[in-house]
Phi, psi and omega in degrees: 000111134009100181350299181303347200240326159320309189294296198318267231290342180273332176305328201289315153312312172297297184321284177356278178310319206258358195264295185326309224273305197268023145256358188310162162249146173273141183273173203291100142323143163234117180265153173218157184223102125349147164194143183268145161259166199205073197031066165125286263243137160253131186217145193292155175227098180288164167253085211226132185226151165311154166279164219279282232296309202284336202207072163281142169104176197289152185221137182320158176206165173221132174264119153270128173235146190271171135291173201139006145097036203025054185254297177213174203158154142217212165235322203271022187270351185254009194293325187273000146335279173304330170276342175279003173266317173318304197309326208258359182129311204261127154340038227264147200207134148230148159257157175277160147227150187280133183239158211276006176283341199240354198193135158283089191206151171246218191283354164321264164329313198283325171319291206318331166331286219283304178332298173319288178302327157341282179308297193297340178302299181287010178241342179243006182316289209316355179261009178236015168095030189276108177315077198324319175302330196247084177245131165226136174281092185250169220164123180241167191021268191290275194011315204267335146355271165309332197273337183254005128314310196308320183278015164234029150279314195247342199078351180273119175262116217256187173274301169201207172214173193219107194261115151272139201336064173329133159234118222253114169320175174212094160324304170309328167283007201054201173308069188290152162306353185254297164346293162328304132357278179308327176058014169204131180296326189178170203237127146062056182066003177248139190267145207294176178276117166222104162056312173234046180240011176291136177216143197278048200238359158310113188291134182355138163197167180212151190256158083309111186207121168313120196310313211255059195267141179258293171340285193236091170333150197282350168277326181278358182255335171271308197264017130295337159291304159300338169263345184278315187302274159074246188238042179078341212267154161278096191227147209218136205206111182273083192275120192263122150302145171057043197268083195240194182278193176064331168009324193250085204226105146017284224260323189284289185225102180314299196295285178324318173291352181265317193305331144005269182296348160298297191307329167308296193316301194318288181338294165316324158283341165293338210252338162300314192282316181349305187262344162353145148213000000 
């Protein structure tokens, strides 16, 4: 064979191999659904994992808790979500929590909810291939709440969280309008999160936040960043222009959730590799 007819043939492999790749089908995710109790209340953990064969041995994961001013809310707001991490590997988790649309609670319960599903999370994931070390918790508007709550509820430190326009008191403003909202200072003694409720044994986190968020403003969210920086902590901060809250919603705005959801993946990848060598 001919110099010439070696290179065509190995192009002719590469076209192949590169033909396979980008046609490929993802092979089938497996969803399941978990449940936690709550005074009483059986309340749901949807569930979605990679596939074995393809993403074999234990795998980073993430628990979504949704937002809604605990009020109104679902988990299935995170269902294409759960699937673009699955497709990608990663373990995905929403939890349910009790909201003042379905039940008579105030924001107490529902924090104290998210504590909960936290713990039934960290005491049975490892039966769902989960890497216990790279567990990360995320959580948008109330969401990002419970999520920076659960660990100094439970004392369980997740590898970090991952916060969409979290919403993080400002002390400093007083009794603010969001403060009112929330309708609570601190839950079973732990004080709700805010700007000066950082310690440096807080875990790692990085924010997404709208320029133009009416809900939690884009100053209080810097300068929650800015007291995590601080005190040591890795907290890292994504601001989108022309922005407002909620964003990160499937069906409401396509575009800002993949930029998002890049951003999630990228994390998530980072936090797979991290120990690499």
């Amino acid at each position: 064979m001919t110099k010439q007819n070696t290179q065509e043939s190995t192009i002719q492999e590469y076209q192949e191999s590169y033909l396979q790749e980008i046609t490929a089908v993802d092979p089938k995710t497996s969803s399941f659904t978990e449940y936690y109790e709550s005074e009483g209340v059986r309340l749901p953990i949807y569930v979605t994992v990679p596939n074995k064969a393809k993403f074999p041995g234990k795998r980073p994961a993430v628990l979504f808790f949704y937002g809604g001013a605990f009020r109104i809310g679902s988990p299935l707001i995170f269902k294409e979500a759960e699937k673009i991490l699955a497709d990608q590997g990663y373990i995905a988790m929403s939890a349910d929590y009790r909201i003042a649309a379905y039940h008579d609670v105030t924001t107490t319960d529902s924090i104290r909810d998210g504590a909960k599903a936290w713990k039934y999370v960290w005491g049975h994931s490892a039966e769902w291939g989960t890497d216990m070390e790279k567990m990360v918790i995320c959580g948008g508007s109330a969401g990002g709440i419970i999520a920076s709550m659960c660990q100094p509820l439970t004392g369980i430190r997740p590898h970090s969280c991952f916060l969409l326009y979290p919403g993080v008191l400002d002390e400093n403003g007083g009794p603010s309008r969001l403060a009112g909202r929330i309708g609570t200072k601190e839950v079973d003694g732990v004080p709700v999160t805010s700007v000066n409720t950082l310690t440096p044994d807080t875990a790692p986190f990085h924010v997404i936040h709208g320029e133009n968020d009416a809900s939690i403003p884009v100053e209080t969210i810097v300068h929650y960043v800015e007291n995590a920086k601080k005190l040591g902590i890795d907290a890292t901060l994504s601001i989108y222009p022309n922005t407002g809250h909620g964003f990160f919603n499937y069906n409401r705005d396509r575009a800002h959730f993949f930029m998002a959801m890049g951003e999630l993946l990228l994390f998530m990848k980072g936090i797979e590799t991290e120990n690499a060598k």
